[in-house]
C-alpha positions as CSV (number, residue, x, y, z in Angstrom):
1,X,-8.3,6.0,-34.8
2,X,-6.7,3.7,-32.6
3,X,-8.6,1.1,-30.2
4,X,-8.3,2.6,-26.7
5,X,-6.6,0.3,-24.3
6,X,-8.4,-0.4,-20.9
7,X,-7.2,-2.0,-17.2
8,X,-9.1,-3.4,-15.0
9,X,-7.7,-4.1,-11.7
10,X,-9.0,-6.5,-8.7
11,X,-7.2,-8.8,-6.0
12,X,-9.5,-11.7,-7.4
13,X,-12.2,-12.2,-10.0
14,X,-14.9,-9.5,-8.7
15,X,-14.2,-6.8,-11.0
16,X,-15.2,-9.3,-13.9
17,X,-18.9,-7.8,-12.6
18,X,-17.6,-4.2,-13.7
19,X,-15.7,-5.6,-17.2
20,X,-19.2,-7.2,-18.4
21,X,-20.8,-3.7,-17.7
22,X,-17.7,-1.8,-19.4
23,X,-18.2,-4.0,-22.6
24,X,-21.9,-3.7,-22.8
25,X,-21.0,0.0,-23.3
26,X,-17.5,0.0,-24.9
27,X,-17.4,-2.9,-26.7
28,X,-14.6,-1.6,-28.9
29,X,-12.3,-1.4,-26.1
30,X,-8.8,-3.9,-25.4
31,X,-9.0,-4.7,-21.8
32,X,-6.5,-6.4,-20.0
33,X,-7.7,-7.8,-16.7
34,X,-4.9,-7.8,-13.9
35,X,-5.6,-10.1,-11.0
36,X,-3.6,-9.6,-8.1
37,X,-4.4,-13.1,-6.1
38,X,-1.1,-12.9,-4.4
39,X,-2.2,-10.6,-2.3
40,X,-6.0,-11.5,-2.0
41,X,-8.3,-10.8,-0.3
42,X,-7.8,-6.7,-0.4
43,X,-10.1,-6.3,2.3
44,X,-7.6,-8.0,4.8
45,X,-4.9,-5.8,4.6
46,X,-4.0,-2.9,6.2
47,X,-4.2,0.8,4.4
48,X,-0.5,1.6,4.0
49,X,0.8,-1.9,2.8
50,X,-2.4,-1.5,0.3
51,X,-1.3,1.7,-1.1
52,X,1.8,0.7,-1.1
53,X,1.2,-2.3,-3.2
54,X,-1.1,-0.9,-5.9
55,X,1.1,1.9,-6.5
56,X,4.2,-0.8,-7.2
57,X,2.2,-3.2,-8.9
58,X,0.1,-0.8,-11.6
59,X,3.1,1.2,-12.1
60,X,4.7,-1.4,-13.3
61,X,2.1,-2.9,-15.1
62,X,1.4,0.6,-17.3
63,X,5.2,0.2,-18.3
64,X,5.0,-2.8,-19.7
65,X,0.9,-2.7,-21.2
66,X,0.7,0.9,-21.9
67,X,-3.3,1.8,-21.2
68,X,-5.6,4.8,-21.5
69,X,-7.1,4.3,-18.2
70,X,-7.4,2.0,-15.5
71,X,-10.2,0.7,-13.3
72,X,-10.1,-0.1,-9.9
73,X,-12.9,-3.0,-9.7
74,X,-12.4,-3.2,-6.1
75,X,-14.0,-1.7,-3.5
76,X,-11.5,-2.0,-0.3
77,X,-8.7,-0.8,-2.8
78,X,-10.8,2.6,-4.1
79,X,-12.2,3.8,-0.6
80,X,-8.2,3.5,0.2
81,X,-6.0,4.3,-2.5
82,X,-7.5,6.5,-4.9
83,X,-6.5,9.5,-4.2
84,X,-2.7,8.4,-4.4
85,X,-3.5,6.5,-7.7
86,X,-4.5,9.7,-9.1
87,X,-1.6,11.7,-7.8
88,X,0.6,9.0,-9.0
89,X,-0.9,8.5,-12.6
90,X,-1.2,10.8,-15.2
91,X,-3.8,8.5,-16.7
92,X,-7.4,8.9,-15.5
93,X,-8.0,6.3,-12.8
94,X,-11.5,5.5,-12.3
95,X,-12.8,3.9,-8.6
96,X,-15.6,1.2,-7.7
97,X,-17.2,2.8,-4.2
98,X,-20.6,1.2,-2.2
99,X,-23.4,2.4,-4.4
100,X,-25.2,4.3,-1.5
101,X,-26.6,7.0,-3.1
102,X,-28.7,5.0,-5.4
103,X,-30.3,2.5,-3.0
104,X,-31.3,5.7,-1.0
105,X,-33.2,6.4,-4.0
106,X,-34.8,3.2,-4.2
107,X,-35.2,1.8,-0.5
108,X,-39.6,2.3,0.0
109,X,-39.3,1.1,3.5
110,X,-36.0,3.6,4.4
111,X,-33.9,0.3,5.7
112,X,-31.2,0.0,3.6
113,X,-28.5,-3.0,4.0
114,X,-24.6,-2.3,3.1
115,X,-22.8,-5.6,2.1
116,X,-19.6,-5.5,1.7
117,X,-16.2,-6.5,3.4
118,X,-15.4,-5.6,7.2
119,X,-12.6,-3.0,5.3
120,X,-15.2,-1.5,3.2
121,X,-17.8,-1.0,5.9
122,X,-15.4,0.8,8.1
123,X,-13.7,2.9,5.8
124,X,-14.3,6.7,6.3
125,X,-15.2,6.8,2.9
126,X,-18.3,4.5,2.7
127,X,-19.1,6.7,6.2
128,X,-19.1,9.7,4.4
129,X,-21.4,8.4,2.1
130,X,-23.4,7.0,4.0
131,X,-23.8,10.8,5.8
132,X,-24.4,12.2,2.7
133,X,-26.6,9.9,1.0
134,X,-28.4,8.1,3.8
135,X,-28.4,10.3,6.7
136,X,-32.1,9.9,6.7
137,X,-32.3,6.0,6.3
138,X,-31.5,3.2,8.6
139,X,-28.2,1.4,7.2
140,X,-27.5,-2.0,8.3
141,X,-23.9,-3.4,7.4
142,X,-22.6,-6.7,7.3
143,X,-18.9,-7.2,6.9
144,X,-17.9,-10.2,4.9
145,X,-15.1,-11.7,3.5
146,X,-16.8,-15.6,3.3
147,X,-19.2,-14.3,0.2
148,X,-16.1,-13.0,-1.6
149,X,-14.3,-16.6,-1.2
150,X,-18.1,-17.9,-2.2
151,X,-17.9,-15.5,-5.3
152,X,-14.8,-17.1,-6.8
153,X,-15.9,-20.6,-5.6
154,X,-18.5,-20.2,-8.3
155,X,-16.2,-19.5,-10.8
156,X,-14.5,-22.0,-10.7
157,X,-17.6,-24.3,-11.2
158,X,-18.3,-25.0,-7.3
159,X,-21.5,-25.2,-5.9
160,X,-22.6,-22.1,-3.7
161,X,-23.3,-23.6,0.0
162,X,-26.7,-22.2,0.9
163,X,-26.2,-22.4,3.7
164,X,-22.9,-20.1,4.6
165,X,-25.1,-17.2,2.6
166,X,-28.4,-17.3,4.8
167,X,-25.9,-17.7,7.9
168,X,-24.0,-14.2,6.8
169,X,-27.5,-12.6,6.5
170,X,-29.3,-14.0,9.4
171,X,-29.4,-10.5,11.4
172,X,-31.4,-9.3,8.9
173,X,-33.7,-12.2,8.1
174,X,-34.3,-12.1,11.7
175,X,-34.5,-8.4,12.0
176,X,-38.2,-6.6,12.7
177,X,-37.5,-4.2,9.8
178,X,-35.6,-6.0,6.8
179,X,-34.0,-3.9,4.1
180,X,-35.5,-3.6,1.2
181,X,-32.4,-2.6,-0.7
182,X,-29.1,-4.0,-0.2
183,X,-25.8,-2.4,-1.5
184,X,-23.5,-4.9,-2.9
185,X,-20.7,-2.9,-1.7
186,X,-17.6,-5.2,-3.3
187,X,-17.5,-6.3,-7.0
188,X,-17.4,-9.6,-6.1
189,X,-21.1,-10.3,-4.8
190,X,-23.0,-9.2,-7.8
191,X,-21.3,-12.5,-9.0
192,X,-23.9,-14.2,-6.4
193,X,-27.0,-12.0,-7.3
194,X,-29.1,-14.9,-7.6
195,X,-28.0,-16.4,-4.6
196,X,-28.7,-13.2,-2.7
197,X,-31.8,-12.6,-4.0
198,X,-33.5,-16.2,-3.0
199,X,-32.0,-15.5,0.5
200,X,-34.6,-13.1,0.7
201,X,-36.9,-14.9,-1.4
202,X,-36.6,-12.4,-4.3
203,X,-38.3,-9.3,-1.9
204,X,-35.3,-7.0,-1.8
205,X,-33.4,-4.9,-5.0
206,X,-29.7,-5.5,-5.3
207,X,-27.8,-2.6,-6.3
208,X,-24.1,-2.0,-6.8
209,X,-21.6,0.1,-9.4
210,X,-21.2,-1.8,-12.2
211,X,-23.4,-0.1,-14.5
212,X,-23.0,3.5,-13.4
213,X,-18.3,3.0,-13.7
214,X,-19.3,1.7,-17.2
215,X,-20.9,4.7,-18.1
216,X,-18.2,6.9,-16.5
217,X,-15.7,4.8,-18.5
218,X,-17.6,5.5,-21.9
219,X,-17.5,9.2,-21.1
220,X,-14.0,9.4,-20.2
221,X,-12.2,7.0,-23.4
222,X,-14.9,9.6,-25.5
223,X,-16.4,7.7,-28.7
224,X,-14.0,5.8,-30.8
225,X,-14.5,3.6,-33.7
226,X,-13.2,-0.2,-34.0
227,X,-9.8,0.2,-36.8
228,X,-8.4,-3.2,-35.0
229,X,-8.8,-6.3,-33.7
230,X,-10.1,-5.9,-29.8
231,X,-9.1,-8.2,-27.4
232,X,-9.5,-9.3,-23.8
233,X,-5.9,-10.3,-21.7
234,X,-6.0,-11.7,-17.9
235,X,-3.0,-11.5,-16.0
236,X,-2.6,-12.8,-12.6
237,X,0.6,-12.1,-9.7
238,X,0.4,-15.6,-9.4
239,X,-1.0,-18.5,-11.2
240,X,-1.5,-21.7,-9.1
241,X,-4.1,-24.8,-9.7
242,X,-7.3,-22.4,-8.3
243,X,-6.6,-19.5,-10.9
244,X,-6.3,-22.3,-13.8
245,X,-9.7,-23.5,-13.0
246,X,-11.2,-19.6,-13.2
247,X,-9.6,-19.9,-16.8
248,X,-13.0,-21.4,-18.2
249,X,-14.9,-18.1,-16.2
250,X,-12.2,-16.0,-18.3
251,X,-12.7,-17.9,-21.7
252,X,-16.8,-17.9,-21.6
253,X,-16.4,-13.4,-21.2
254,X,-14.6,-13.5,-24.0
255,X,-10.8,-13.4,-22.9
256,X,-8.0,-15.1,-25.1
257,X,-4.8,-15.3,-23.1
258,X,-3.5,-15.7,-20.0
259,X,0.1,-15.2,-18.0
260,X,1.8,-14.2,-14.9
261,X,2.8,-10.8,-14.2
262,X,5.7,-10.8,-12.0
């Protein structure tokens, strides 16, 4: 049996949060890893040019590295695209979206706080969630797209300023009622987990995707056995001195080879 070929997709380096859940669970899966930092951050541009731009950019892709399935490891692309990436695609496409439903289930104090990019928090989609989910819980959002520059900072061996994270959550250090659960709502910011957490002085659960797409992966490639070497590719729209340093993040998960999909 042949080793099942996965894609991972992101505009930067957060969906490296959903490939080190995917491999936990799949570890006899290839993954290529296609960043799309030409166009980065996601969470800036508008819905049609987004669509627009996955659609060219995977399709092309998938002609050239033939996979089983891809992942959208971003949040701002998957509570957009989706549902054209599956009309388009005759491969199943699997999304990232704000993990809602399960900080509902864990919030004690029924103040639950949505992190994610200003995109993300005013998507319909994260709305409807939200309605579904947490109609019965008070959901505080922040919109930010400074953590997700913070996120790849780290990567590439910077230190994380302090003091830009406690400025993005200062309405709710300084609300009455802090949340006790926060929704890392793009795949970015469980790359600053511990960062988060002492913002809050380690009183709050962090919840986000990672583990539950992992597990909707494994069910969807179906159980496979190892007959040939696995490897892990990275690909980038454009390589420039900033995605040369992320190399070492690349290297230390495991990933082989780099180049420039054009």
């Amino acid at each position: 049996m042949s080793v099942k070929q996965l894609l991972i997709f992101d505009s930067g380096v957060g969906g490296l949060s959903i490939f080190q859940e995917v491999v936990k669970q799949s570890p006899n899966v290839n993954c290529y890893y296609l960043s799309d930092n030409a166009y980065f951050p996601y969470g800036e541009l508008g819905e049609t040019v987004l669509i627009n731009r996955l659609i060219t950019l995977l399709d092309s892709f998938v002609k050239e590295q033939p996979v089983d399935m891809i992942v959208i490891a971003c949040n701002s692309a998957s509570t957009v695209a989706l549902q054209s990436l599956r009309q388009h695609f005759s491969l199943p496409v699997v999304g990232v979206v704000p993990a809602i439903k399960p900080a509902a289930l864990k919030s004690k104090n029924d103040v639950i706080g949505l992190l994610a990019t200003p995109a993300t928090i005013n998507r319909d989609y994260t709305k409807q969630l939200i309605n579904e989910f947490a109609a019965n819980k008070t959901v505080l959002n922040i919109g930010s797209t400074a953590l997700v520059k913070l996120a790849e900072e780290k990567l590439q061996g910077k230190r994380v300023d302090e003091q830009v994270l406690k400025t993005v959550f200062l309405p709710w250090l300084n609300a009455p009622s802090q949340p006790d659960t926060l929704v890392l709502g793009c795949t970015h910011f469980p790359l600053l987990k511990k960062e988060i957490s002492d913002c809050f002085d380690g009183r709050v659960n962090l919840v986000d995707s990672g583990e539950a797409i992992a597990k909707r992966v494994t069910l969807l490639l179906g159980n496979h056995e190892e007959t040939e070497q696995v490897t892990y590719d990275a690909f980038y729209t454009l390589v420039d001195k900033k995605q040369l340093q992320l190399e070492t993040a690349f290297i230390n998960m495991g990933f082989n080879s780099f180049s420039l999909f054009e």
